[in-house]
N, CA, C and O of each residue as an XYZ file, in Angstrom:
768
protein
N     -41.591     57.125    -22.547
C     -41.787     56.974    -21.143
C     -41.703     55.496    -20.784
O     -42.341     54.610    -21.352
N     -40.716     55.303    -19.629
C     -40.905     53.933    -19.271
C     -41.758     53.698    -18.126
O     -42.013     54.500    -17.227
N     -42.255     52.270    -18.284
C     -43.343     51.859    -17.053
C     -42.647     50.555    -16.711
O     -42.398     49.692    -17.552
N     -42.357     50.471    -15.461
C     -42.102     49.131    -14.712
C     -43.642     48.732    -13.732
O     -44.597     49.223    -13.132
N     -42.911     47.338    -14.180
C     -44.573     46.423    -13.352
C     -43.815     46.687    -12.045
O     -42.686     47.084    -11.757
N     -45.135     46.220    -11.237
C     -44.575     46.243     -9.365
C     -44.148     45.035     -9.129
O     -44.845     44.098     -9.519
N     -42.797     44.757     -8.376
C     -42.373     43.778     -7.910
C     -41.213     43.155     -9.068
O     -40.402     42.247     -8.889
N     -41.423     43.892    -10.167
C     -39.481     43.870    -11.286
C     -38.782     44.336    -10.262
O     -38.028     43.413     -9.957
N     -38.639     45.023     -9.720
C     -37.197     45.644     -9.287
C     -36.006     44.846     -8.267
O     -34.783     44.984     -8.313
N     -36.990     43.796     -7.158
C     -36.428     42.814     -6.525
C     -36.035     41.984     -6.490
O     -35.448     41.513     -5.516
N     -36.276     41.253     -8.001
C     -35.391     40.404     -8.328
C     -33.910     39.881     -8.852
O     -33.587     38.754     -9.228
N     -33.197     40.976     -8.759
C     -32.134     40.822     -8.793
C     -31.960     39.981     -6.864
O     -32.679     39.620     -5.932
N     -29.777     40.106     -7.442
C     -28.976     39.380     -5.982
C     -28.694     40.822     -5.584
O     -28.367     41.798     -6.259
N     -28.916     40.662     -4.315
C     -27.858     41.740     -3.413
C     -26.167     41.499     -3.628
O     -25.846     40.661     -4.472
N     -25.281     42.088     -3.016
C     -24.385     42.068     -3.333
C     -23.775     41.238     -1.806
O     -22.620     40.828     -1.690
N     -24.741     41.135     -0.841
C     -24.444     40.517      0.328
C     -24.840     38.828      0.088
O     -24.183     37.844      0.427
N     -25.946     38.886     -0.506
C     -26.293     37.178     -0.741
C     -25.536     36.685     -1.937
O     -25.364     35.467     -1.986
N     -24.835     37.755     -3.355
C     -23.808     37.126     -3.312
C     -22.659     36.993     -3.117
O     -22.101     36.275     -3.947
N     -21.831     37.536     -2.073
C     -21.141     37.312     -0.984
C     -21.034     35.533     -0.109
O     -20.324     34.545     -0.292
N     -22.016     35.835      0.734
C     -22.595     34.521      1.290
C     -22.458     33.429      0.095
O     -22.056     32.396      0.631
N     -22.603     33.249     -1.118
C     -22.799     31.836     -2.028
C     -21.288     31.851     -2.272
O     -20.715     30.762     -2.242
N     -20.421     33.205     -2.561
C     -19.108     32.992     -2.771
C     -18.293     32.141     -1.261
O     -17.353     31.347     -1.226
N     -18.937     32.589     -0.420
C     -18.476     31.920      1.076
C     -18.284     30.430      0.658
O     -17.246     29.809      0.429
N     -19.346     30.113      0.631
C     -19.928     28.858      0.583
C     -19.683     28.044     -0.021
O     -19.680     26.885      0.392
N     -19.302     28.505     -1.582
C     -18.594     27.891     -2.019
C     -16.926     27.517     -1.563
O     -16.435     26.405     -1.368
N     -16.419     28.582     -1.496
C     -15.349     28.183     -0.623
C     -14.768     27.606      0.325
O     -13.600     27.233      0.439
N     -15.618     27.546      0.994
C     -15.570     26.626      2.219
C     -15.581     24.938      2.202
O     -14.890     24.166      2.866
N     -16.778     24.606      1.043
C     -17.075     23.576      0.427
C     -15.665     23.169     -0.043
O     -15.154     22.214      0.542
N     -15.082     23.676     -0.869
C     -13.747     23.682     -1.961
C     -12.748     23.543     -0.588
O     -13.288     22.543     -0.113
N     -12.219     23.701     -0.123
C     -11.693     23.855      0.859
C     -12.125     22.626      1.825
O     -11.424     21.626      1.978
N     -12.720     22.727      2.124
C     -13.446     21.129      2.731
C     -13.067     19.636      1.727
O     -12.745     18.542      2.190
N     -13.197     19.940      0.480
C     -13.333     18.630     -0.321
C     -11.389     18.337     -0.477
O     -10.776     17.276     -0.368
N     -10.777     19.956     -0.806
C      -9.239     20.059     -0.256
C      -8.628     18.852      0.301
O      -7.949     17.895     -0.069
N      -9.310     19.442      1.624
C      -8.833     18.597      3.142
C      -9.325     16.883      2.826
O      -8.654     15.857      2.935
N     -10.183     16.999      2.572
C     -10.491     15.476      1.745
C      -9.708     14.592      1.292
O      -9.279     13.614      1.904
N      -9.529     14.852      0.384
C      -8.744     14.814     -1.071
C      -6.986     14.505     -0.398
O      -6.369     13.493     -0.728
N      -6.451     15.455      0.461
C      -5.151     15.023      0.763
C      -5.338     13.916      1.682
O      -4.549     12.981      1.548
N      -6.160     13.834      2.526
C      -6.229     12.717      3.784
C      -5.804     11.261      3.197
O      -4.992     10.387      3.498
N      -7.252     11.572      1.730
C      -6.913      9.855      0.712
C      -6.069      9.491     -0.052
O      -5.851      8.379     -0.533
N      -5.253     11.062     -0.255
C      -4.230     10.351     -1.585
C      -3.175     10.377     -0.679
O      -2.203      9.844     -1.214
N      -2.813     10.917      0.934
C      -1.323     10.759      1.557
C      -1.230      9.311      1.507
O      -0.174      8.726      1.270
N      -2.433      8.687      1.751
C      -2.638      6.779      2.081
C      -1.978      6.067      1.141
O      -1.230      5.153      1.487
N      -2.183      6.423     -0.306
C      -2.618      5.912     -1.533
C      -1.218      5.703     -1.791
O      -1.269      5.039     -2.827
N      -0.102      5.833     -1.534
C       1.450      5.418     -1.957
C       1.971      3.999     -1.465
O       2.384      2.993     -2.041
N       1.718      4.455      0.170
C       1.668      2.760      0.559
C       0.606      2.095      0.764
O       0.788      1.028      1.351
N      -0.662      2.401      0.428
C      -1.783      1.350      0.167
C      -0.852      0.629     -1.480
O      -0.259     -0.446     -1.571
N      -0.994      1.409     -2.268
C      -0.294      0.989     -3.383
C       0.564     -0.330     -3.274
O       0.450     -1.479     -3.702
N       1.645      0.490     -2.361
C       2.606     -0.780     -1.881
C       2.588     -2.240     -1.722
O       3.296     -3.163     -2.123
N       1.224     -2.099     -0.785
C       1.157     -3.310      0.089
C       0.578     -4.021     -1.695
O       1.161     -4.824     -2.424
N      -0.483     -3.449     -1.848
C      -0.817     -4.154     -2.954
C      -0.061     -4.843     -4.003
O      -0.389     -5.908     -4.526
N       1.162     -4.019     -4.308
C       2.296     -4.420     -5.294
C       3.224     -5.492     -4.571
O       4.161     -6.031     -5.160
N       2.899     -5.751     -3.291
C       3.564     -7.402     -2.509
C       3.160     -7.904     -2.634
O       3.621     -8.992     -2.976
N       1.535     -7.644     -2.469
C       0.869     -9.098     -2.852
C       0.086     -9.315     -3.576
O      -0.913     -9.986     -3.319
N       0.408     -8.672     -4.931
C       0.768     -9.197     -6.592
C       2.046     -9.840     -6.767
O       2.084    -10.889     -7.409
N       3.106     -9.342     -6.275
C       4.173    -10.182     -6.173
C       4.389    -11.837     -5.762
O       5.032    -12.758     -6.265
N       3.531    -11.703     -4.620
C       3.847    -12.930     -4.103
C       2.417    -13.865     -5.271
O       2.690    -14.925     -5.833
N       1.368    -13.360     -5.373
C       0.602    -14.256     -6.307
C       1.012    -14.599     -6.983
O       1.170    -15.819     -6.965
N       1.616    -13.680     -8.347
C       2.084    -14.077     -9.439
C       3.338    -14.843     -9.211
O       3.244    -15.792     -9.989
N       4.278    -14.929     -8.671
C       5.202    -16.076     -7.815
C       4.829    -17.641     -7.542
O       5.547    -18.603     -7.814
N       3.440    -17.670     -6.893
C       2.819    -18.344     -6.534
C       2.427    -19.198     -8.036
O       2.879    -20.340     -8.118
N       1.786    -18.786     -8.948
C       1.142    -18.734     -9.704
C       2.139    -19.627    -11.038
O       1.923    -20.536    -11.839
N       3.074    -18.899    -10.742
C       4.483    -19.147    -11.781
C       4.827    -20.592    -10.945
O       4.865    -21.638    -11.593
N       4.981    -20.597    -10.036
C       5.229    -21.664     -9.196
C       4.362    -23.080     -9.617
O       4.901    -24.100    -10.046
N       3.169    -22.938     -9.436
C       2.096    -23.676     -9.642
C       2.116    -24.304    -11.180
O       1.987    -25.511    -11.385
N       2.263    -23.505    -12.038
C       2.259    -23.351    -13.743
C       3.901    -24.330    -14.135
O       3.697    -25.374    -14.753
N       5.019    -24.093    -13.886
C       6.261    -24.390    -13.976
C       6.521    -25.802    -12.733
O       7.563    -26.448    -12.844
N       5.804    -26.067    -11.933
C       6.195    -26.882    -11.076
C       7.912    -26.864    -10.347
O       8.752    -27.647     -9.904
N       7.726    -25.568    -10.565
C       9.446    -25.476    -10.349
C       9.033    -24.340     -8.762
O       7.928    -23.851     -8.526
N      10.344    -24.180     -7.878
C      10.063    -23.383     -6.331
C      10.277    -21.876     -6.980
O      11.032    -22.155     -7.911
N      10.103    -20.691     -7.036
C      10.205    -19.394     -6.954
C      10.858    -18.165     -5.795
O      11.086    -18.322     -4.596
N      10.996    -17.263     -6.416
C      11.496    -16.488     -5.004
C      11.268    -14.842     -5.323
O      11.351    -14.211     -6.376
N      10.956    -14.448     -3.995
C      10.341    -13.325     -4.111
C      11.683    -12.344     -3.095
O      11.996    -12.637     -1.941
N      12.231    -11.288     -3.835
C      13.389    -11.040     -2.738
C      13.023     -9.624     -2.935
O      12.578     -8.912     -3.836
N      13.489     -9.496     -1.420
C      13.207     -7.700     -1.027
C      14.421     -7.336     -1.153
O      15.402     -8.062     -1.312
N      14.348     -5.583     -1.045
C      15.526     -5.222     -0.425
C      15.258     -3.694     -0.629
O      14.696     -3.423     -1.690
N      15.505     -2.837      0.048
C      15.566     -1.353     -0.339
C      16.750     -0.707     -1.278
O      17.848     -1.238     -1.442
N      16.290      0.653     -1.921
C      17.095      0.784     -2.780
C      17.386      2.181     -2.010
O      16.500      2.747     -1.369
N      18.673      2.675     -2.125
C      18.808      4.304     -1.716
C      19.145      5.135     -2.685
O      19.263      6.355     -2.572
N      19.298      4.514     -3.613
C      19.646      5.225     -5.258
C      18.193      5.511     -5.793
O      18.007      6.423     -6.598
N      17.143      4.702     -5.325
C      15.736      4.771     -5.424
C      14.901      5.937     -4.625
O      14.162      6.867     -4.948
N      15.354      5.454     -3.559
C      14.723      6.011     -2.546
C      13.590      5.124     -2.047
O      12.709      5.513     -1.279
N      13.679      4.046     -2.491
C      12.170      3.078     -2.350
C      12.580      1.710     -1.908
O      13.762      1.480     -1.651
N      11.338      0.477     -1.776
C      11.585     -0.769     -1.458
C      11.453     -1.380     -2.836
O      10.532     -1.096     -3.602
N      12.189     -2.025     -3.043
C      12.306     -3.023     -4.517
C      12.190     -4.488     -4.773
O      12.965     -5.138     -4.071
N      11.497     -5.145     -5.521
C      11.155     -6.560     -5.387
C      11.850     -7.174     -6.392
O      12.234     -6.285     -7.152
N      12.314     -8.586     -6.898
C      12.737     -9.014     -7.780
C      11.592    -10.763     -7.594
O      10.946    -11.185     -6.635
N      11.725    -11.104     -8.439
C      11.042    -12.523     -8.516
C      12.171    -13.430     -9.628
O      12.404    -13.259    -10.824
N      12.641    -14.295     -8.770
C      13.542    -15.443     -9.258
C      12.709    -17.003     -9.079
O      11.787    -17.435     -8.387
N      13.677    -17.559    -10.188
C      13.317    -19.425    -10.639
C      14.297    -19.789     -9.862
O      15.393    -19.228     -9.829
N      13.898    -20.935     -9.060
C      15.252    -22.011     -8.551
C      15.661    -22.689     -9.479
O      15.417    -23.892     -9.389
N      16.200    -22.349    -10.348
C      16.538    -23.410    -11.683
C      18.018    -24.564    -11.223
O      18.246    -25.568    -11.899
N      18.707    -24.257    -10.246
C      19.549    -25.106     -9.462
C      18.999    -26.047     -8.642
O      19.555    -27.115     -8.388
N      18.007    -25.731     -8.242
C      16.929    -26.737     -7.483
C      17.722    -26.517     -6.048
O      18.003    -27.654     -5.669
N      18.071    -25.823     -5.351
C      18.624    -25.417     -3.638
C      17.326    -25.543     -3.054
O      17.255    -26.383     -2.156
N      16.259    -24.906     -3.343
C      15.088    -24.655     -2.302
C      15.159    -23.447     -1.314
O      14.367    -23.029     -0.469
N      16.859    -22.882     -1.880
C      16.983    -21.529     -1.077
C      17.387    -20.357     -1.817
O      18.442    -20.632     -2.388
N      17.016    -19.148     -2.073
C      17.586    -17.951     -2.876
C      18.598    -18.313     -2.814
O      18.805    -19.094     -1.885
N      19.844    -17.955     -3.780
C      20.678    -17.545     -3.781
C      21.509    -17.121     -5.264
O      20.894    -17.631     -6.201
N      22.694    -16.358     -5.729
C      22.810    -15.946     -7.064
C      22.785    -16.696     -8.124
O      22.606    -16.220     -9.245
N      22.969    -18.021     -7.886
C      23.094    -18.669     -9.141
C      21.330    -18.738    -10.006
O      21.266    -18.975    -11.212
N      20.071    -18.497     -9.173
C      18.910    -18.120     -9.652
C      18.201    -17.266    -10.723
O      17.794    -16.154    -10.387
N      18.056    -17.614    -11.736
C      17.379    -17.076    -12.678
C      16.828    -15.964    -12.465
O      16.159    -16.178    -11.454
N      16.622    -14.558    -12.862
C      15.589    -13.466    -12.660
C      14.819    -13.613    -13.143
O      15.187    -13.871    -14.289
N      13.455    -13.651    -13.064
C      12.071    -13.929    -14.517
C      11.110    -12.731    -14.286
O      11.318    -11.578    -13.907
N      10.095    -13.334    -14.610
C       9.001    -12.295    -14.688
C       8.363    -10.690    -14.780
O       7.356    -10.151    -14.322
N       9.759    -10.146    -15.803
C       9.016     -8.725    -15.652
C      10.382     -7.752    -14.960
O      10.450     -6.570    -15.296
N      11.235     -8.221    -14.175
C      12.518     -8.014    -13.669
C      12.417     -7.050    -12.379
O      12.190     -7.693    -11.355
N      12.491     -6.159    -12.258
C      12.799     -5.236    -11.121
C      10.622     -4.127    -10.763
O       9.963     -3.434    -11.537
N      10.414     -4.458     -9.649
C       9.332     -4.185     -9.372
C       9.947     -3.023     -8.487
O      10.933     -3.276     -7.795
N       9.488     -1.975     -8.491
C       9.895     -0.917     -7.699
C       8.720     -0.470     -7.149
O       7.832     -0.250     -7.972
N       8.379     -0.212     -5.651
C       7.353      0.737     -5.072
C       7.318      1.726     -5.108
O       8.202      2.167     -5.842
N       6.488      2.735     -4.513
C       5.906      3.869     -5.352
C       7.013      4.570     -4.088
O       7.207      4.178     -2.938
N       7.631      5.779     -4.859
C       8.598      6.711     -4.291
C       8.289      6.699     -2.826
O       7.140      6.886     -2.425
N       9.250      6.493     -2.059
C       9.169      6.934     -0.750
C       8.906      5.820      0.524
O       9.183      5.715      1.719
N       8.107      4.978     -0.658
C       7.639      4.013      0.731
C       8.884      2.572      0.647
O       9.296      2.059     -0.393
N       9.220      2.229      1.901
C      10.194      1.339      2.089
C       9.602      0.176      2.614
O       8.425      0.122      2.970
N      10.844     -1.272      2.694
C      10.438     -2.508      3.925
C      11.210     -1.900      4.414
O      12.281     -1.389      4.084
N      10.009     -2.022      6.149
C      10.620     -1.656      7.448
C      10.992     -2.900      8.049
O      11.934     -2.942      8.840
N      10.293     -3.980      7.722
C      10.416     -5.501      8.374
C      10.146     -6.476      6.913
O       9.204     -6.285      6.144
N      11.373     -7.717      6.721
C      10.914     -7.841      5.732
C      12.180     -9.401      5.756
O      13.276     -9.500      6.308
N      11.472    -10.307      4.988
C      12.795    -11.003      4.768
C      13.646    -10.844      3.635
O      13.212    -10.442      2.556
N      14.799    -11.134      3.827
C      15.523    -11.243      2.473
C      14.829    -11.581      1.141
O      14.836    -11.066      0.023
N      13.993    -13.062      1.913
C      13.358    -13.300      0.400
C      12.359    -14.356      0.938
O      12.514    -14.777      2.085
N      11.188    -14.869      0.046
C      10.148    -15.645      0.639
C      10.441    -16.158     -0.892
O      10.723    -15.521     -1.906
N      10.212    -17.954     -0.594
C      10.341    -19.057     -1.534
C       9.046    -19.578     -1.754
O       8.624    -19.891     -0.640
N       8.261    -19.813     -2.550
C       6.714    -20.511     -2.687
C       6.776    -21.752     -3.779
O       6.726    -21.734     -5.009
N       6.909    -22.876     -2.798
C       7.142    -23.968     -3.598
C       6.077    -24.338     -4.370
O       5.126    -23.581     -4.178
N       5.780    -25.498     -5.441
C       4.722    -25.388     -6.382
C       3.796    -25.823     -5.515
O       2.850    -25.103     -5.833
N       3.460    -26.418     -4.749
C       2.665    -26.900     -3.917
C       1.371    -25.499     -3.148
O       0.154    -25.539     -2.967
N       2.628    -24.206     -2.834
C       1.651    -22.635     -2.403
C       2.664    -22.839     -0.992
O       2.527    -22.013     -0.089
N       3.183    -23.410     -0.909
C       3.682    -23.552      0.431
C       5.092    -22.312      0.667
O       6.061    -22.436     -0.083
N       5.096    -21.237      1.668
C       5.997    -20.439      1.580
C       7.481    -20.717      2.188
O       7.089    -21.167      3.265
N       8.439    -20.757      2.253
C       9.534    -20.661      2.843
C      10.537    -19.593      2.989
O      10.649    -18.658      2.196
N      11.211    -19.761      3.965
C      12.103    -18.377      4.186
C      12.158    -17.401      5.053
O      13.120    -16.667      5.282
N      11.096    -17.394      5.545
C      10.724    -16.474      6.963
C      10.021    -17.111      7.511
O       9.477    -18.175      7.214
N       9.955    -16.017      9.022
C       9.485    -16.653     10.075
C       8.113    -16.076     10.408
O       7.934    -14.978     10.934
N       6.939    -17.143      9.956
C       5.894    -16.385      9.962
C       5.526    -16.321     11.114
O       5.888    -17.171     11.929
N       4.480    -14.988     11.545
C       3.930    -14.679     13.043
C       2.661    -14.793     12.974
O       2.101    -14.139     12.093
N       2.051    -15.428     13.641
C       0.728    -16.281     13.889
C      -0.027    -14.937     13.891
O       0.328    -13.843     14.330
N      -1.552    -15.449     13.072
C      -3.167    -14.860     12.810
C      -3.120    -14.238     14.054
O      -3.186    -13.010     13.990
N      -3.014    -14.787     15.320
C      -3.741    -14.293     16.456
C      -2.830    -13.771     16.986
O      -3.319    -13.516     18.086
N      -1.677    -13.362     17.011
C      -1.121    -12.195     17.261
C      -0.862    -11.513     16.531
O      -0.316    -10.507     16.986
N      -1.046    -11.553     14.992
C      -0.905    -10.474     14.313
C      -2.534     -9.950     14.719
O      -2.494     -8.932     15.410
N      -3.261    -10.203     14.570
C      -4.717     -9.572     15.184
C      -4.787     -8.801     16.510
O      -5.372     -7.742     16.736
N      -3.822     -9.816     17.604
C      -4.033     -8.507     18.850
C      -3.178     -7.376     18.274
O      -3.572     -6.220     18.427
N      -2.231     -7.581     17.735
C      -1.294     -6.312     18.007
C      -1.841     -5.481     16.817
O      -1.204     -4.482     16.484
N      -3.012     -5.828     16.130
C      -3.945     -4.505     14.892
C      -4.828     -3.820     15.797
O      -5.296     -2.690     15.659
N      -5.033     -4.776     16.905
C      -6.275     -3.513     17.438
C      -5.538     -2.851     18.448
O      -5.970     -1.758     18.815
N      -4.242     -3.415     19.106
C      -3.825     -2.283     19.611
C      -2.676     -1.213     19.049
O      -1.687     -0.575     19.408
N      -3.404     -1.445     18.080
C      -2.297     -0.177     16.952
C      -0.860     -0.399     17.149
O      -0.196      0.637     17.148
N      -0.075     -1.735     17.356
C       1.430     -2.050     17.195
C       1.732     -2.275     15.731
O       0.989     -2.557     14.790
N       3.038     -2.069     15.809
C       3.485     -2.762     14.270
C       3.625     -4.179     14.538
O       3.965     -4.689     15.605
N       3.281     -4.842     13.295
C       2.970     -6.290     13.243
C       3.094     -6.660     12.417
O       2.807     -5.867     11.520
N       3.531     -7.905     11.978
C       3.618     -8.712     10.479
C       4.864     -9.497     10.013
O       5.977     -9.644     10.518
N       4.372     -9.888      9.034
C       5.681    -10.705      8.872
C       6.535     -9.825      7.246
O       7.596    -10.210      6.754
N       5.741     -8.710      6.759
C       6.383     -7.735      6.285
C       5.523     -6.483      6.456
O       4.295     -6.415      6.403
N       6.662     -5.227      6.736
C       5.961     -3.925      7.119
C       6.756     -2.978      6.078
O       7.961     -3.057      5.836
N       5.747     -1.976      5.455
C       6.060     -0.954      4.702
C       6.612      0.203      5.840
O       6.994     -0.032      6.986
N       6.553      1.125      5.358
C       6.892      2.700      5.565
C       7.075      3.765      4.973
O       7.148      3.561      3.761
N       7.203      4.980      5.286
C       7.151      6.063      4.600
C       8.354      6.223      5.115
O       8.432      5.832      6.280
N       9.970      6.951      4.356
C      10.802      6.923      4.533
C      10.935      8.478      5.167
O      11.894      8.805      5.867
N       9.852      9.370      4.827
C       9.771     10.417      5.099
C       8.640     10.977      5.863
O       7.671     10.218      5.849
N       8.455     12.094      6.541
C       6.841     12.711      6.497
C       6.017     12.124      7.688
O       6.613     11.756      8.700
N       5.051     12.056      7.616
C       4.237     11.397      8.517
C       4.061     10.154      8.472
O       4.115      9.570      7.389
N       3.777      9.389      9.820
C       4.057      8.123     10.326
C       3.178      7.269      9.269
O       2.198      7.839      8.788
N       3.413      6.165      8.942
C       2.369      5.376      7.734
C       3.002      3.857      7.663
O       3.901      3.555      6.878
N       2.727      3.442      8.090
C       2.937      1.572      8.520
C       1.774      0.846      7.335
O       0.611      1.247      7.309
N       2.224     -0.147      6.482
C       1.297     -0.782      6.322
C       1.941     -2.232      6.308
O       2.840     -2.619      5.561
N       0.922     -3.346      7.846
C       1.142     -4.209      8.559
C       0.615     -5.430      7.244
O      -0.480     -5.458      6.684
N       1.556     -6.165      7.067
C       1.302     -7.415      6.008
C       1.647     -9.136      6.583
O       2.726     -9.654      6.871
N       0.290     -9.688      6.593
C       0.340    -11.019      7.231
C       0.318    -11.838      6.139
O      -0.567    -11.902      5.286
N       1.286    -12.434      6.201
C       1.427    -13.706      4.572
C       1.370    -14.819      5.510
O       1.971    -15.002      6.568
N       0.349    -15.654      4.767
C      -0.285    -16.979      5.247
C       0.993    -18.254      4.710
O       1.209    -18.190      3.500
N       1.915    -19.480      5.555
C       2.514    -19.615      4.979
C       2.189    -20.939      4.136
O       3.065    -21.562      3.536
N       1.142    -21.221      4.151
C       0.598    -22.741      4.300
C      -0.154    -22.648      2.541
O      -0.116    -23.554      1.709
N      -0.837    -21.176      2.357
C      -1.369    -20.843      1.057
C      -0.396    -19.832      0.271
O      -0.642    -19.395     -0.853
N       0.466    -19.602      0.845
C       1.620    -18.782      0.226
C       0.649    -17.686     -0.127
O       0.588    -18.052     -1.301
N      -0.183    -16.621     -0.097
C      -0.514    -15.723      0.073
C      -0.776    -14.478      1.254
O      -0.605    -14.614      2.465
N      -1.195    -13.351      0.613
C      -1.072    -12.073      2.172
C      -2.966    -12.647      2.594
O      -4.042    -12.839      2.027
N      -2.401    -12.701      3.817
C      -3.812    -13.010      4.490
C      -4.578    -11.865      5.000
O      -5.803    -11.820      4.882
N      -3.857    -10.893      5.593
C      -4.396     -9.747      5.644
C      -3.201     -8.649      5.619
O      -2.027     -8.841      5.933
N      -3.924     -7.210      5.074
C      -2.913     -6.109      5.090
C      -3.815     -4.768      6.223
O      -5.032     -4.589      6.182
N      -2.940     -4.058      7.060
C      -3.699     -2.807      7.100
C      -2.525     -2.069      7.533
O      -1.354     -2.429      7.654
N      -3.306     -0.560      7.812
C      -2.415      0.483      7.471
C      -2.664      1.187      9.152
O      -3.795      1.304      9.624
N      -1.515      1.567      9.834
C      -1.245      2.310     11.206
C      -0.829      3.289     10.539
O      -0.284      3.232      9.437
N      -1.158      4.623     11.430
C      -0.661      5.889     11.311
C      -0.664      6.414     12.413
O      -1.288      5.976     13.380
N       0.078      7.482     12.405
C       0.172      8.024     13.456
C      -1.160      8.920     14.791
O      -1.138      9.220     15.984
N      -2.239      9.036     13.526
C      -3.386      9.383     14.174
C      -3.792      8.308     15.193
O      -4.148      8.502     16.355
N      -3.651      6.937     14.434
C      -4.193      5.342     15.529
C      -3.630      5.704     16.590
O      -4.333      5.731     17.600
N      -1.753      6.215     16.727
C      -1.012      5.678     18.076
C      -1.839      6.864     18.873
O      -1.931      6.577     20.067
N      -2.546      8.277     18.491
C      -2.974      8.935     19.574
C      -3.854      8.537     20.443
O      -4.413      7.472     20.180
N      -4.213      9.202     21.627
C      -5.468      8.313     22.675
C      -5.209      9.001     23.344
O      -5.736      9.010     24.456
């Protein structure tokens, strides 16, 4: 004969409460989802900007070390699908890119699939001194108004060659030959 104590029998789950935790979980999962894509759509041309200005440091840097001028040259690739960097020695001593320049450091820098220069010079020169040449830089205080009113701005701009809108705005200082500031427009900013 069996005997149950009073109050064994209720402790089990219903089949409704667990229902509800399966919800819940899902929803959660699904939530962290939506998460999860928001930060990694960023993360190609955040990447980017970052891989310019490692470029231009280590340029800088080589510059400083060698006492010799450097060059940092853009250009997009369509065989790539991407924006591509090279870093050259003035070993002719011009003070301006051009082919007769050494390739150094590491050779062909490629950005991460997809993202391009939308604005960009041919090439930026950083004499040993930090001093940049080659483009035409656009002043702190208008690259600042035109960040808060969500314009494109800079004196180099990424892009997404595809997909949704993704700008990332790059201010190179020309006086320290470094990026003074970077940020990223999307298409959510231009709404209002």
């Amino acid at each position: 004969m069996r005997t149950t104590r009073a109050g064994t029998a209720g402790r089990g789950f219903t089949l409704i409460e667990l229902l509800v935790v399966i919800i819940i979980i899902i929803i959660m999962t699904s939530m962290t989802m939506m998460m999860m894509n928001v930060f990694l759509r960023d993360q190609g041309i955040r990447q980017a900007g970052n891989m310019v200005q490692q470029a231009l440091s280590l340029c800088r840097q080589r510059a400083a070390e060698t006492r010799v001028m450097h060059f940092v040259v853009f250009k997009n690739s369509d065989a790539n699908g991407c924006g591509i960097m090279r870093t050259y020695k003035d070993i002719n001593n011009t003070k301006t890119y051009d082919n007769g320049d050494q390739e150094i450091l590491g050779g062909l820098i490629q950005l991460p699939k997809g993202v391009i220069f939308k604005v960009v010079p041919k090439w930026i020169g950083i004499t040993p001194t930090g001093y940049c040449t080659g483009y035409s830089d656009m002043s702190s205080s208008l690259y600042e108004k035109r960040m808060r009113d969500f314009q494109e701005a800079g004196d180099i701009i990424l892009t997404n060659s595809g997909g949704r809108y993704r700008a990332w705005c790059i201010d190179v200082d020309p006086a320290a030959g470094k990026v003074r500031k970077g940020m990223l427009l999307t298409d959510e900013d231009k709404k209002e």
